[in-house]
N, C-alpha and C positions, 0 to 999 in steps of 0.2 A: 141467400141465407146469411152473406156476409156484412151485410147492411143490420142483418138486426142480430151477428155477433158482435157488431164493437156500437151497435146504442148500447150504453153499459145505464144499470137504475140511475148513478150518479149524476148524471146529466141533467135528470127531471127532479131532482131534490127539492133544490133555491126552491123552483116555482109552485112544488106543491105541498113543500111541508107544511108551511103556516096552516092551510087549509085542513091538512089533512090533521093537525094537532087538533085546532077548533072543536072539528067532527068530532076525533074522539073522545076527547073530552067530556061531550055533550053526551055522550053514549057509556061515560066511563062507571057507570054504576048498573047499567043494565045487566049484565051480562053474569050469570051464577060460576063461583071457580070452578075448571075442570081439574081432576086430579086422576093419574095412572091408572087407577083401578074403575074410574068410571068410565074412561072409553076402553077398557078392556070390557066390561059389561054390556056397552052397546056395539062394542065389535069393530067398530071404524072408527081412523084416527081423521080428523078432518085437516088437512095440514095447506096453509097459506104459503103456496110457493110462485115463483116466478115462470112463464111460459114464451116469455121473447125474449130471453136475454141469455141467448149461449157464451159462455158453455155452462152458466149455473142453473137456469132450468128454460126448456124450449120444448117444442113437440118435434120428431123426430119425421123424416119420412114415411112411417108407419103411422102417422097421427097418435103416435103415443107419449108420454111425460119421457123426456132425459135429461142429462146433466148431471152436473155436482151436487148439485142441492137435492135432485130429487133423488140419487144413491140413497144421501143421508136421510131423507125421508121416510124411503121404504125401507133402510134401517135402522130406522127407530120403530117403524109398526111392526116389522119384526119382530124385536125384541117385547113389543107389547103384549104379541100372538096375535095381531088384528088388520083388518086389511085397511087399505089407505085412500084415502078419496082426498083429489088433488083440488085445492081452491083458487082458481088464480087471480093472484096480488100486480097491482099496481104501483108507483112510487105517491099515488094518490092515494089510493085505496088501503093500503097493505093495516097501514095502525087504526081505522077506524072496524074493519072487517075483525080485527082481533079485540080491540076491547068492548065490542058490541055483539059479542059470541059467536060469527056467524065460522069462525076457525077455531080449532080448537090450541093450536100452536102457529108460530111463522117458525118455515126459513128460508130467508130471506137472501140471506148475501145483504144483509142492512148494515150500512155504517152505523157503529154505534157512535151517537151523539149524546150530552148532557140531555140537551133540549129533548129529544126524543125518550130520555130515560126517565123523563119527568112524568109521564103516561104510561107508558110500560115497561115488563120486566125485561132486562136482559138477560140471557146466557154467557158465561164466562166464550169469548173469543170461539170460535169453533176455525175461522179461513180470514183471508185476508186480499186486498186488492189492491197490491202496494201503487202508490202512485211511481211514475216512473219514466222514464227518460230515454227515447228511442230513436239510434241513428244509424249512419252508416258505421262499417265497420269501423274505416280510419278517421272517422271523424274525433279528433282531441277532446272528448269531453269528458270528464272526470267528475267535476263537480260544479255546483252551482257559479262558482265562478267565473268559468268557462262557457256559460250561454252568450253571454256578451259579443260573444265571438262570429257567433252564429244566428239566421234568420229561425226562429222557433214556431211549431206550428202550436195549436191548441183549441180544443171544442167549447167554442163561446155558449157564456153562461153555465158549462159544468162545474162543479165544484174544482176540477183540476184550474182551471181560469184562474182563481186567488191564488192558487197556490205558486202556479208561475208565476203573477207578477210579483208577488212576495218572495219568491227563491232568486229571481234574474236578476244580474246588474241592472241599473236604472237606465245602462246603453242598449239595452237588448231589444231585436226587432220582434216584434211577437206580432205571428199573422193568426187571426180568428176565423174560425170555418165552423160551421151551422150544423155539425151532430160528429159523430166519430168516426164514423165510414167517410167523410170525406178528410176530415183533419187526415188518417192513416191514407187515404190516396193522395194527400199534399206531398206527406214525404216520398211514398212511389216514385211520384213523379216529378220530384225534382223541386217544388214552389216552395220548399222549405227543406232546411238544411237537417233540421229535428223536428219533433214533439211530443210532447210529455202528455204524460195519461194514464191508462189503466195497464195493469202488468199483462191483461188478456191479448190485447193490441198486436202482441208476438204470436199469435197465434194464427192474426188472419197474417201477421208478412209470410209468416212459412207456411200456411197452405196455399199464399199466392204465389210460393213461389220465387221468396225475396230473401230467404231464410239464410242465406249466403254473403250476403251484402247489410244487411243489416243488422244492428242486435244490441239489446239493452243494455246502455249505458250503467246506469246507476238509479237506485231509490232515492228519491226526493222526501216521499213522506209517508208517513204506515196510512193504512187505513183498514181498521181492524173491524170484522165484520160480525155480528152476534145472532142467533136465534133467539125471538123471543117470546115470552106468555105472556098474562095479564095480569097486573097488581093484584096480590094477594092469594095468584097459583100457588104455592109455597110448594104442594107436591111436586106438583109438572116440573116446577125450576128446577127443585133438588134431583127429581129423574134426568132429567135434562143435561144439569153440570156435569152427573155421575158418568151419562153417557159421555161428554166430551171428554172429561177426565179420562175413561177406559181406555179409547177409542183414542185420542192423543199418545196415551202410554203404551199401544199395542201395534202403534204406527199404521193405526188401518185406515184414519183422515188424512196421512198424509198418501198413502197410497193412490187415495182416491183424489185428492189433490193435483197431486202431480198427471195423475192418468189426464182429468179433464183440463189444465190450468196449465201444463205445461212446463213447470218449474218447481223448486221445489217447495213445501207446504213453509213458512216462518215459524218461529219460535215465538206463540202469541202471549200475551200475558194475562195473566187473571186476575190482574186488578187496575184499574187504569182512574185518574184522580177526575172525580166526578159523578163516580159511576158506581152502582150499587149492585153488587151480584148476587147481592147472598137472600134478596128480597127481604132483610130484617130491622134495615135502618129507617 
């Protein structure tokens, strides 16, 4: 199971966003708006979630949907009155299955990017996957300028990859390992002194076991993550914001946050330059 909690989506981005923009694209007029009141009418919410990538959605020993994501799924159909049928997204897949109708919403755990928002709508911030910096405990690391010091580990071609050699002194050893489950056995076992990555990462050391000896340095970089609809949902958006809005004010995402993630939920923003939430620009 621990192998496909720490592939995190990020990893498969670089290689298939291009592609996966193309597709949608091509399909970006197909697809008629869904609005609140029409899948209340037909009774099921069709919701594009993630199923290998714990803790945000995976199937559980029960062959059933859990996670982060999927909480928030089933309460959103909830609050619809309608039941929920799970569609499962890929980091290929996810934006063409939504603006070609075959979902009726994502969520995702999607970084939002400009490029990305250029096709579809985003939701104001709902969780976040801070990038982030993971060592022993007495290891002196503070801050970026302190990697220098230290061999760093990192999951080649993730998105975290630029981000270290752009954070590190130009001295710094930086060893690349071929998905996340091994970058996090690097530092296990010793072939590296850190690695930087997903804020999840703390979750497989302490259930292996390591939760005493290691523990997160510091954030390197946000990475704020959105649910989204398709250009010109105007209703679903506004249901949507309304519910993060409640649901942030009532402390019940961070609850659910922290239950699955580990730490505590961040203070995300609802506006970030680039990026359009309100679906009206």
């Amino acid at each position: 199971m621990f192998n496909s909690a720490l592939t995190s989506s990020c990893s498969r981005v670089l290689s298939g966003l291009a592609a996966a923009l193309l597709v949608a694209t091509a399909f970006a007029t197909d697809a008629d708006a869904v609005t609140p009141d029409e899948i209340k009418a037909k009774g099921t919410a069709v919701v594009g979630v993630q199923m290998d990538q714990f803790p945000w959605g995976f199937i559980d020993q029960n062959g059933q949907n859990d996670g982060f994501d999927i909480e928030i799924a089933k309460l959103i159909a909830e609050e619809l009155g309608v039941d929920v049928k799970f569609e499962r997204i890929t980091g290929q897949n996810r934006i063409p299955l939504l603006v070609n109708g075959n979902v009726d919403f994502l969520v995702p755990s999607m970084t939002i990017t400009e490029e990305r928002a250029r096709v579809i709508q985003y939701v104001i911030p709902y969780s976040s996957n801070d990038i982030t910096v993971w060592a022993k405990k007495d290891a002196e690391i503070t801050g970026n300028e302190d990697l220098g010091n230290y061999v760093i580990g990192v999951n080649r071609g993730s998105v975290f990859e630029p981000v270290l050699v752009k954070a590190a002194p130009p001295n710094t050893e930086i060893k690349r390992f071929d998905d996340d489950a091994t970058t996090v056995q690097a530092l296990l076992s010793g072939q590296v002194d850190a690695i930087l990555g997903s804020v999840t990462y703390g979750l497989v050391i302490e259930q292996t076991g390591h939760g005493a000896t290691y523990e997160r340095k510091y954030k390197v970089a946000d990475n704020f993550q959105g649910m989204a609809v398709r250009k010109g949902d105007q209703e679903m958006l506004d249901f949507l914001t309304d519910f993060v809005t409640r649901h942030t004010a009532d402390g019940s995402l961070d609850t659910l946050y922290e239950k699955w993630i580990g730490v505590e939920r961040a203070d995300l923003p609802i506006t970030l330059p680039g990026i359009d939430f309100t679906g009206k620009q």
